[in-house]
C-alpha positions as CSV (number, residue, x, y, z in Angstrom):
1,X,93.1,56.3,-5.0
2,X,90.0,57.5,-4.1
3,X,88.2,55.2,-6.1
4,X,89.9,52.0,-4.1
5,X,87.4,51.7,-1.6
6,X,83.6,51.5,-1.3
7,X,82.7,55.1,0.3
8,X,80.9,53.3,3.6
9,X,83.8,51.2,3.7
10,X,86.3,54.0,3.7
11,X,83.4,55.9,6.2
12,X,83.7,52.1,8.9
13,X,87.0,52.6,8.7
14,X,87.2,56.5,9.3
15,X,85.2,55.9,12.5
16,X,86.9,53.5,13.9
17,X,90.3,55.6,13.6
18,X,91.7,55.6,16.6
19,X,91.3,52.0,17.6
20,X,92.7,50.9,14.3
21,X,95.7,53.2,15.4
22,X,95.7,51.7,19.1
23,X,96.0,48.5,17.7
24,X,98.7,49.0,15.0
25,X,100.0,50.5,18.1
26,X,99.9,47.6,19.8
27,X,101.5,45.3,17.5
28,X,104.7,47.7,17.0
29,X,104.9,48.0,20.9
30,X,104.6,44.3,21.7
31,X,107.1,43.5,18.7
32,X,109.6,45.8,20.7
33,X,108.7,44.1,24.0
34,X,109.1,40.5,22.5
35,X,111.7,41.0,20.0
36,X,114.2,43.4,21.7
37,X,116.8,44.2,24.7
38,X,117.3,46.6,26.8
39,X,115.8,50.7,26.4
40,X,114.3,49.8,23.6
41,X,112.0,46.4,25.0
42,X,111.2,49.2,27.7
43,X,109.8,52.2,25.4
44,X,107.5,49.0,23.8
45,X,106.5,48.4,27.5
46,X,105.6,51.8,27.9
47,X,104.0,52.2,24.1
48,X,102.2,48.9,24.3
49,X,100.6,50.1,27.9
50,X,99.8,53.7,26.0
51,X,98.5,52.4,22.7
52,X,96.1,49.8,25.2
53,X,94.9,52.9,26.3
54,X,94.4,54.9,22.8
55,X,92.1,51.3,21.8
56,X,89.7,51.6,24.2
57,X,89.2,55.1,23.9
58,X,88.9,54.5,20.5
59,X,86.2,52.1,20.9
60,X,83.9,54.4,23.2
61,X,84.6,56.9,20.4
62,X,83.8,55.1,17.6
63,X,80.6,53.9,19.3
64,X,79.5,57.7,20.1
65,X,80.7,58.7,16.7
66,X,77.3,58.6,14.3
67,X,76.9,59.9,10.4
68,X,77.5,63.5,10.4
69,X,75.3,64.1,7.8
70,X,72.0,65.3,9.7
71,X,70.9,68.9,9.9
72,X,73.4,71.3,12.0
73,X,76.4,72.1,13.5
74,X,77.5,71.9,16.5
75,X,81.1,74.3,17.7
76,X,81.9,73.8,20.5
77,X,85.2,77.1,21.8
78,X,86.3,77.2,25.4
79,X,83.8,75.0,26.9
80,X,81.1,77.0,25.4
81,X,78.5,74.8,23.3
82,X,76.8,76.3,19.6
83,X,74.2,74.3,17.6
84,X,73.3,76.3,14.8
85,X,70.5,74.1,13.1
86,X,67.6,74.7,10.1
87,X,65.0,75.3,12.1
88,X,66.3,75.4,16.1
89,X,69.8,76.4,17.5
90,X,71.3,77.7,20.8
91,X,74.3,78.5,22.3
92,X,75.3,77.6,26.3
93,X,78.4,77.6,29.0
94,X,79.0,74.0,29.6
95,X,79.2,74.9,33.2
96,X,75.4,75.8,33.2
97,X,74.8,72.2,32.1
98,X,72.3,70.6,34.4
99,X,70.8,67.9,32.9
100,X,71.5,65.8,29.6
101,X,69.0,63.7,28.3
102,X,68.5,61.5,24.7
103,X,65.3,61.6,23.2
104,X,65.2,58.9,20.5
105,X,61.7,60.4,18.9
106,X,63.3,63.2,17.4
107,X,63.1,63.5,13.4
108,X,64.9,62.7,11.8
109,X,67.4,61.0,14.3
110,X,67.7,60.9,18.0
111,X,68.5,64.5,19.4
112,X,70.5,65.0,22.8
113,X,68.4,67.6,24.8
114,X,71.0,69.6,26.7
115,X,69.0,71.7,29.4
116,X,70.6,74.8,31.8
117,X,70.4,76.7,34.5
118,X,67.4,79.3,33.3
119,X,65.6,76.3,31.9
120,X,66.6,77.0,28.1
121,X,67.0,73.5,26.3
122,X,69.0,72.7,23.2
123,X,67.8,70.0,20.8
124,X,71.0,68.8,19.0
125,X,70.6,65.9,16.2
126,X,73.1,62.8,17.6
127,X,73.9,62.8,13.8
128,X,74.6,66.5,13.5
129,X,77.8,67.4,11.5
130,X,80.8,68.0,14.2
131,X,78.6,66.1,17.1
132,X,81.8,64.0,17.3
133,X,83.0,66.9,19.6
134,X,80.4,66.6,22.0
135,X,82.2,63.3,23.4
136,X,84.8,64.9,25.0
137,X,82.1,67.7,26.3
138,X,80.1,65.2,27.9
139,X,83.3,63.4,29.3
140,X,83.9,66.7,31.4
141,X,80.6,66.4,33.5
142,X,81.5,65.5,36.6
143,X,79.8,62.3,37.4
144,X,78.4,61.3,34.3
145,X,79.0,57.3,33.3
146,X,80.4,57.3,29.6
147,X,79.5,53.4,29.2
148,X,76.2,54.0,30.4
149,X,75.8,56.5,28.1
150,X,76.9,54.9,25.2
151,X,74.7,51.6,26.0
152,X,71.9,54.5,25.8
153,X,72.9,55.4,22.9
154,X,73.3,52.1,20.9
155,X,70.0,51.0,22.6
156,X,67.8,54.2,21.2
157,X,65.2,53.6,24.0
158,X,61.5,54.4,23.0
159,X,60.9,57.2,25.4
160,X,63.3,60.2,26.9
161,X,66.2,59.0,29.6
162,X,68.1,61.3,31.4
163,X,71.8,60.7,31.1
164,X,73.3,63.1,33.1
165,X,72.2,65.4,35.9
166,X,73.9,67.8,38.1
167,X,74.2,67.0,41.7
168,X,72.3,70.2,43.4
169,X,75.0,71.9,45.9
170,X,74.3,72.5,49.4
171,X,74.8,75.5,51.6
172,X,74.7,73.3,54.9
């Protein structure tokens, strides 16, 4: 079965997951909606609403989602971030997050620089394997504007743009 479908194919279709779900979603939920009475046209109200939902999430996913296959890994365990890469690697609280930046002239991909409180950065490859769970880390920061970043990151500008900084509290 394996041998069905072109690997990038099968890889296109991997990434886009969760749309492709939302949208078989869809079509089940408006079926029930159109096509039924009573509790059950009600629950396809309600699943055609949810599965809506699951679609565009699916789409900012897919569009943060890259290869996988460059150097590292990223684990990311109770909100605390690891890259453990070839040559570089770090770990940090995602609460000491105070700046996110992309910095497209990394080699040999784009790396997201991740920079905290004492200063320490963290070079992490956008195509490292596991950087797929760095979507729903960057979601958390308070602030941050997911469609901006994503247009950032489709874009690969030609020089260093901060994505993300924390707002500085004040005493008074």
């Amino acid at each position: 079965m394996s041998d069905f479908m072109r690997p990038e194919a099968r890889a296109s279709l991997w990434r886009w997951r969760e749309a492709l779900t939302g949208l078989a979603l869809v079509g089940v939920g408006l079926w029930w909606t159109l096509g039924s009475f009573g509790i059950v046209r009600w629950i396809g109200v309600v699943l055609t609403a949810g599965a809506v939902i699951l679609v565009i999430a699916g789409i900012q996913r897919a569009r943060f989602r890259q290869t996988g296959e460059g150097p590292g890994i990223v684990q990311v365990a109770e909100r605390r971030l690891a890259y453990l890469g070839p040559l570089t690697g770090g770990q940090m609280d995602i609460a000491d997050l105070t700046r996110l930046e992309l910095d497209p002239t990394g080699h040999p991909a784009a790396h997201w620089i991740l920079t905290g409180i004492d200063g320490q950065s963290i070079a992490i490859p956008v195509n490292a394997q596991n950087a797929d769970a760095l979507f729903d880390l960057f979601g958390s920061l308070q602030g941050i504007q997911m469609t901006a970043m994503l247009d950032v990151l489709s874009q690969t500008p030609d020089v260093r743009v901060t994505v993300w900084e924390k707002t500085p509290t004040l005493l008074h």
